[in-house]
OpenMM code with the backbone's topology and positions (N, CA, C; nanometers):
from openmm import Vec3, app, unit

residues = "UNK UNK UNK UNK UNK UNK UNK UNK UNK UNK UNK UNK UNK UNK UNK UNK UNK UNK UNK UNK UNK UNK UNK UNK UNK UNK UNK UNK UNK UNK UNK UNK UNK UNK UNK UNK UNK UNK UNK UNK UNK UNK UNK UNK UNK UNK UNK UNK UNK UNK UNK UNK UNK UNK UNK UNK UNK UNK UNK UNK UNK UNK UNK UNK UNK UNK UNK UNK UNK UNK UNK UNK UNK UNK UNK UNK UNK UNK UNK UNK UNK UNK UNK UNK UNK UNK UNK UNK UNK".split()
positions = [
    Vec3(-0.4337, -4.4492, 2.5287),
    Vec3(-0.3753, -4.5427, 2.4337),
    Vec3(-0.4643, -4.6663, 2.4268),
    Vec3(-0.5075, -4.6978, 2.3311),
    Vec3(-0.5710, -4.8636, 2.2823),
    Vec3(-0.4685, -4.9617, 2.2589),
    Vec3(-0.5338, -5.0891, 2.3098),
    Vec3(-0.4169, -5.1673, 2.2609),
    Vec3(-0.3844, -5.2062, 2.1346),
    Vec3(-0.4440, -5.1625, 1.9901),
    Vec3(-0.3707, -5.1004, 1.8922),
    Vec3(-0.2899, -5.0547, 1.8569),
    Vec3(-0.2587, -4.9267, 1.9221),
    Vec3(-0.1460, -4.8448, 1.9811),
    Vec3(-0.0465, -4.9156, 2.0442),
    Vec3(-0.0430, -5.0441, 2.1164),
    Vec3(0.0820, -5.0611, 2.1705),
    Vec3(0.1124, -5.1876, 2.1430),
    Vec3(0.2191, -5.2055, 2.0955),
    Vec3(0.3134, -5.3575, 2.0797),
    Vec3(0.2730, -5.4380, 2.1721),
    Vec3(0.3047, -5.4461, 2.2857),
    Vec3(0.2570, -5.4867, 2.3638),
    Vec3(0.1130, -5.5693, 2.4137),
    Vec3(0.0289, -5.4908, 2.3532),
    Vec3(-0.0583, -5.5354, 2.3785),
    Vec3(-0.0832, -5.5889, 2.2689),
    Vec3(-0.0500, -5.5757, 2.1451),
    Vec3(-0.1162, -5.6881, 2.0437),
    Vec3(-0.0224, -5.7736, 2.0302),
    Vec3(0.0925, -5.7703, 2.1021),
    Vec3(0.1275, -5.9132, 2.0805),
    Vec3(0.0232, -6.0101, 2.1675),
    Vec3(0.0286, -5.9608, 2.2857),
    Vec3(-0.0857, -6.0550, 2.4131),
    Vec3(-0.1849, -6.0511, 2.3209),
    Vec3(-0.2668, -5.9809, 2.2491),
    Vec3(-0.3974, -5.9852, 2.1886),
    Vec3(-0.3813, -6.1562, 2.0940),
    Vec3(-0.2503, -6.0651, 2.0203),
    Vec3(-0.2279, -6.2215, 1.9418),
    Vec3(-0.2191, -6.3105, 1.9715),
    Vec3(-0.1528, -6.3707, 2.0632),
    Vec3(-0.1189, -6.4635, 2.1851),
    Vec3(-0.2400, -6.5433, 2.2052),
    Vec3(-0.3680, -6.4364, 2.2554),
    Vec3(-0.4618, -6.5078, 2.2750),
    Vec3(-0.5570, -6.5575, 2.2097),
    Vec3(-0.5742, -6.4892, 2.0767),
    Vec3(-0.6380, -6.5293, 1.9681),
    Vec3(-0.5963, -6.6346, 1.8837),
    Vec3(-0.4953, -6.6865, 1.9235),
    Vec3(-0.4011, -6.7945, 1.8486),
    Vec3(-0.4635, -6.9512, 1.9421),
    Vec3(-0.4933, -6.8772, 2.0779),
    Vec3(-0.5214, -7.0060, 2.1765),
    Vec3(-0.7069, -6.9917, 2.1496),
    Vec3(-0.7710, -6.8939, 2.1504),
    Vec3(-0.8961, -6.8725, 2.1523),
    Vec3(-0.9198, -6.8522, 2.2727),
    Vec3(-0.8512, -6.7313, 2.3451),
    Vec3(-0.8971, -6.6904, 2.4860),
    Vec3(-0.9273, -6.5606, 2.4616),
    Vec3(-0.9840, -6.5636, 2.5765),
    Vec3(-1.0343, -6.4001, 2.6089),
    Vec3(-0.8992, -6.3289, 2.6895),
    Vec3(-0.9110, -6.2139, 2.6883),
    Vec3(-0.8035, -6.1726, 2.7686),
    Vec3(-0.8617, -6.2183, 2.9489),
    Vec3(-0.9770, -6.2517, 2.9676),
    Vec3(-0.9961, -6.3093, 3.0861),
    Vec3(-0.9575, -6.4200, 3.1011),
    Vec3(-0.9362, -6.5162, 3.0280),
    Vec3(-0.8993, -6.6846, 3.0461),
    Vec3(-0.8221, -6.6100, 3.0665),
    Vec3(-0.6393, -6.5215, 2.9730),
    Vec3(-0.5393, -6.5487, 2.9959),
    Vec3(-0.5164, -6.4823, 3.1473),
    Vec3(-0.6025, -6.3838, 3.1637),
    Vec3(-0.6267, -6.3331, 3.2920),
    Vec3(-0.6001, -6.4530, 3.4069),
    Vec3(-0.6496, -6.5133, 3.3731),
    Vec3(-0.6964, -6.6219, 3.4688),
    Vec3(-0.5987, -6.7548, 3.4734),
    Vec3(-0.5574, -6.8044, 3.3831),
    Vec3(-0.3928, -6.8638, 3.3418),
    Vec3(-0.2962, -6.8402, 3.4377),
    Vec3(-0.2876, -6.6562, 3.4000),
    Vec3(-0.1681, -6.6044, 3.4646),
    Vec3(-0.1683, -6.5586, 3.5671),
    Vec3(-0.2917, -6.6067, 3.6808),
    Vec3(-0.3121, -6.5424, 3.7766),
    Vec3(-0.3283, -6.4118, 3.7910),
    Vec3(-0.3688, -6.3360, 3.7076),
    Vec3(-0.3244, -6.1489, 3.7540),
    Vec3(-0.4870, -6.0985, 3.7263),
    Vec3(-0.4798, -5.9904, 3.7928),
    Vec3(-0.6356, -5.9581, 3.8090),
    Vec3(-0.6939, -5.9237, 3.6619),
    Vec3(-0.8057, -5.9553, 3.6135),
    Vec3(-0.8595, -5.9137, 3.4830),
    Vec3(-0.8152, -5.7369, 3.4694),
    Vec3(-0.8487, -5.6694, 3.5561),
    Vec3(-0.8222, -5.5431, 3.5385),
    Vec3(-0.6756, -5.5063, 3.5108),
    Vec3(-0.5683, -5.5710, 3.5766),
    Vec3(-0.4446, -5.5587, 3.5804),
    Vec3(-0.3838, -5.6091, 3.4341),
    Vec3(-0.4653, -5.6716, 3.3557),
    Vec3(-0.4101, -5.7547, 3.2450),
    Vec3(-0.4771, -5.5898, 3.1113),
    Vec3(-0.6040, -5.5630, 3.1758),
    Vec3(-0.6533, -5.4661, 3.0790),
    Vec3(-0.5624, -5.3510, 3.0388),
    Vec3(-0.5437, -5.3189, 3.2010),
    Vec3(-0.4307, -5.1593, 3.1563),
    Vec3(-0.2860, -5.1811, 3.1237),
    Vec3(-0.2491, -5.3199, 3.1098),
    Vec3(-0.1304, -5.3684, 3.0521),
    Vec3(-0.1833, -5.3519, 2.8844),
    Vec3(-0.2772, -5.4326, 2.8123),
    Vec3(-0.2903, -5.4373, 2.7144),
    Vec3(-0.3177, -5.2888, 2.6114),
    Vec3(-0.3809, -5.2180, 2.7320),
    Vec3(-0.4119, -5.0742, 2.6752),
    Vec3(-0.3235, -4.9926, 2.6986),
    Vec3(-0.2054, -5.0207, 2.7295),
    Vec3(-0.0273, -4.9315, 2.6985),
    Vec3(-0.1165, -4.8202, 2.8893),
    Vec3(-0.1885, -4.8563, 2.9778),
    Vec3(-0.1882, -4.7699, 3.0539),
    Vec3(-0.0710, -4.8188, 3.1692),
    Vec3(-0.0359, -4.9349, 3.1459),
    Vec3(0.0410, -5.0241, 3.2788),
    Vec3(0.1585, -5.0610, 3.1910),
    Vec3(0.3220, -5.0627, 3.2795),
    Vec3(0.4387, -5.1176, 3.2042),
    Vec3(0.3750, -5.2590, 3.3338),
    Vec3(0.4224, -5.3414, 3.2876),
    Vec3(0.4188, -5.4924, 3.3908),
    Vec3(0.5324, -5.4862, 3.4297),
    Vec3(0.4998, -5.5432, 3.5565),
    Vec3(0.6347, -5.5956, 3.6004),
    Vec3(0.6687, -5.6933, 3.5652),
    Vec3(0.8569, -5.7452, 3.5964),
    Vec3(0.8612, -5.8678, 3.5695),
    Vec3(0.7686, -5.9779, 3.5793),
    Vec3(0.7817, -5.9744, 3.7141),
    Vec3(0.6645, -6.1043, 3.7292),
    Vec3(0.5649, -6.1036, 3.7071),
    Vec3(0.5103, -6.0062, 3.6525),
    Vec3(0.4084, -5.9794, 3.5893),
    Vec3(0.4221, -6.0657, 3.4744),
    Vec3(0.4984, -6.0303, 3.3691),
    Vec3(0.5359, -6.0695, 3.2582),
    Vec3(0.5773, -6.1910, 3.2308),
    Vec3(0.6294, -6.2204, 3.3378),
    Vec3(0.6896, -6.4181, 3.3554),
    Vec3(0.5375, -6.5245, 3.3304),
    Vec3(0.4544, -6.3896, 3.4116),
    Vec3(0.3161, -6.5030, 3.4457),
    Vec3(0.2402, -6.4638, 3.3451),
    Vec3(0.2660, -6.4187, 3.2233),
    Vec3(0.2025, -6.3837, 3.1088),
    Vec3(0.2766, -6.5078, 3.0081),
    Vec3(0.4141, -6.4791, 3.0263),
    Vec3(0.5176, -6.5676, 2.9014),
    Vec3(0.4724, -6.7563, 2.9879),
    Vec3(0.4245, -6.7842, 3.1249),
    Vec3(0.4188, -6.8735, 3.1635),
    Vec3(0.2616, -6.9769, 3.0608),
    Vec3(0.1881, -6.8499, 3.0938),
    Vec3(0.0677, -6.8924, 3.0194),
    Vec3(0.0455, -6.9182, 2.9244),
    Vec3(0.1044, -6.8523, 2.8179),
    Vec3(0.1077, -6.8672, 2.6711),
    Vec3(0.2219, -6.9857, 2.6610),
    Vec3(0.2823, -7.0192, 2.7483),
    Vec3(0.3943, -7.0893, 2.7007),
    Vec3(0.3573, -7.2356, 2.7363),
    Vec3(0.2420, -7.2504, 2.8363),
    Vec3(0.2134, -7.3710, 2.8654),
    Vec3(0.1358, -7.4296, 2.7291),
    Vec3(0.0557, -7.3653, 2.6343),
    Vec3(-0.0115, -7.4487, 2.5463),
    Vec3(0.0316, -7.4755, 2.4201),
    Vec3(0.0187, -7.5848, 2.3309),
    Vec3(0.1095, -7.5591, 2.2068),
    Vec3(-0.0207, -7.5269, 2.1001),
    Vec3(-0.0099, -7.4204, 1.9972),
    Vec3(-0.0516, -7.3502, 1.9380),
    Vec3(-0.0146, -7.4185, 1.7944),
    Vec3(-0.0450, -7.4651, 1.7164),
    Vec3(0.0070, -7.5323, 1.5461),
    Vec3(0.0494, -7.3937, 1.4922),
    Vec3(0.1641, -7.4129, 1.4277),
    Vec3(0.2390, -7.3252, 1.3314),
    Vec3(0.2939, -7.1617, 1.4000),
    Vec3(0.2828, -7.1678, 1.5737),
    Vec3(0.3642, -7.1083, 1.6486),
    Vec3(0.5256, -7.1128, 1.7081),
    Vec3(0.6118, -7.0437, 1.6345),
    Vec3(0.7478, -7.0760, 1.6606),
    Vec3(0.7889, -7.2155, 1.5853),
    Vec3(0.7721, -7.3206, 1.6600),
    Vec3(0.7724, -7.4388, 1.5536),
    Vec3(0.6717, -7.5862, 1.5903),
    Vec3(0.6602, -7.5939, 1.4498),
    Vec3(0.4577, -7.6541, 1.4914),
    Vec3(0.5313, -7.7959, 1.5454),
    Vec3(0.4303, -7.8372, 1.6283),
    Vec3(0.4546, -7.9530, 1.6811),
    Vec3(0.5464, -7.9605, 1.7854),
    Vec3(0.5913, -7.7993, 1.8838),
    Vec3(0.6459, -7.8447, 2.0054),
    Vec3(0.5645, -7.7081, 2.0637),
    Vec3(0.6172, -7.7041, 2.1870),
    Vec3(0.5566, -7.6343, 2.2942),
    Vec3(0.6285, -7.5454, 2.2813),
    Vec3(0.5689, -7.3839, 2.2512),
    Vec3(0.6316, -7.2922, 2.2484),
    Vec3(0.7394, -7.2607, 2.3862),
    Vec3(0.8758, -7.2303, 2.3279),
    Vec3(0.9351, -7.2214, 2.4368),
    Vec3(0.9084, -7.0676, 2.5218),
    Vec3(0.9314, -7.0288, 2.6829),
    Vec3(0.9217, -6.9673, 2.7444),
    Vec3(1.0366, -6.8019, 2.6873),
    Vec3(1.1474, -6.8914, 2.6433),
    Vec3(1.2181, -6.7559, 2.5963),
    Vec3(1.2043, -6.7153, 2.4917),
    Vec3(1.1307, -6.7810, 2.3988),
    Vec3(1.0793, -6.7525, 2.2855),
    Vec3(0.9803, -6.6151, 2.3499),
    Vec3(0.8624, -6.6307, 2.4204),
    Vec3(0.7656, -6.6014, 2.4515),
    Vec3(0.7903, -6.4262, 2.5007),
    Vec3(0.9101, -6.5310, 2.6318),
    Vec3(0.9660, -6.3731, 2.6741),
    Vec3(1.0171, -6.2982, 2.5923),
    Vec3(1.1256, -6.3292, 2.4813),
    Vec3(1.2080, -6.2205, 2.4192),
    Vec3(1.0932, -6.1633, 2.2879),
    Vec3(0.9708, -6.1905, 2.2607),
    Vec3(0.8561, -6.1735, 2.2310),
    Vec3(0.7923, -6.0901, 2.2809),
    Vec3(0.7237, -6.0762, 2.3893),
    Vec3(0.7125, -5.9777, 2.4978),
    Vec3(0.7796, -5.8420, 2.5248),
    Vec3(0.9180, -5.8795, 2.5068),
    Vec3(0.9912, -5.7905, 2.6064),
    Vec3(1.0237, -5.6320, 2.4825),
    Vec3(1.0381, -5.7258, 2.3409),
    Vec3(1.0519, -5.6479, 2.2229),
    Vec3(0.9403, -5.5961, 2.1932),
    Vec3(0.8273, -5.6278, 2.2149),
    Vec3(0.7164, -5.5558, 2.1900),
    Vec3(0.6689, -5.4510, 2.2697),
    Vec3(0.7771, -5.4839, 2.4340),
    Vec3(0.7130, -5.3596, 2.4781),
    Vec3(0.8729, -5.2412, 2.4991),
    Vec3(0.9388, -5.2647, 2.4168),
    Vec3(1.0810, -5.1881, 2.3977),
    Vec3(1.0642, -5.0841, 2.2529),
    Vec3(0.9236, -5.1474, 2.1944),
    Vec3(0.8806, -5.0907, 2.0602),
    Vec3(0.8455, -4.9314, 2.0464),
] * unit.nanometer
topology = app.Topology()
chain = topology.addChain("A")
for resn in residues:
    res = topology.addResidue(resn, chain)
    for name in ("N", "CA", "C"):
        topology.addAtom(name, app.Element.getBySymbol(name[0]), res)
C-alpha cells in the first residue's frame, strides 16, 4: 500500500505540507522514529494511540492560516478526530 492508498496517510501528508515539513521534521516533532512514521504513512503500520497523540500533538502545536479556523491554533481534537476518521476510512 502507498500512502495514496491510505487516508491516513494523506491526511499526515497533508498535515505536513500545510506546515512545509518533511515527514522527517514531523518525525522529529513527534518524537517517533523516521521509520516508524514511514510504515504508518504507507498503510503498513495501524499506530498506536500514543502514537497518534504524538502525531495530533505536533501538528497541533503550529498554527497553519486557513486551517480549521485561521488565526487560532489548531485545536488537538480537531486534529485527533481528523486522524482517527482517516484511519476508520
Amino acid at each position: 500500500m502507498s500512502a495514496t492508498d491510505n487516508p491516513l496517510g494523506l491526511t499526515i501528508l497533508e498535515g505536513c505540507s500545510q506546515r512545509g515539513w518533511t515527514q522527517a521534521e514531523l518525525s522529529k516533532r513527534a518524537g517517533i522514529h523516521s521509520s516508524v512514521m514511514n510504515r504508518i504513512v504507507k498503510g503498513h503500520n495501524n499506530p498506536r494511540t500514543d502514537t497518534l497523540l504524538k502525531i495530533v500533538n505536533a501538528f497541533a502545536s503550529v498554527q497553519v492560516d486557513g486551517e480549521f479556523f485561521s488565526g487560532r491554533k489548531p485545536d488537538k481534537e480537531l486534529w485527533a478526530a481528523r486522524l482517527v476518521l482517516a484511519g476508520d476510512a
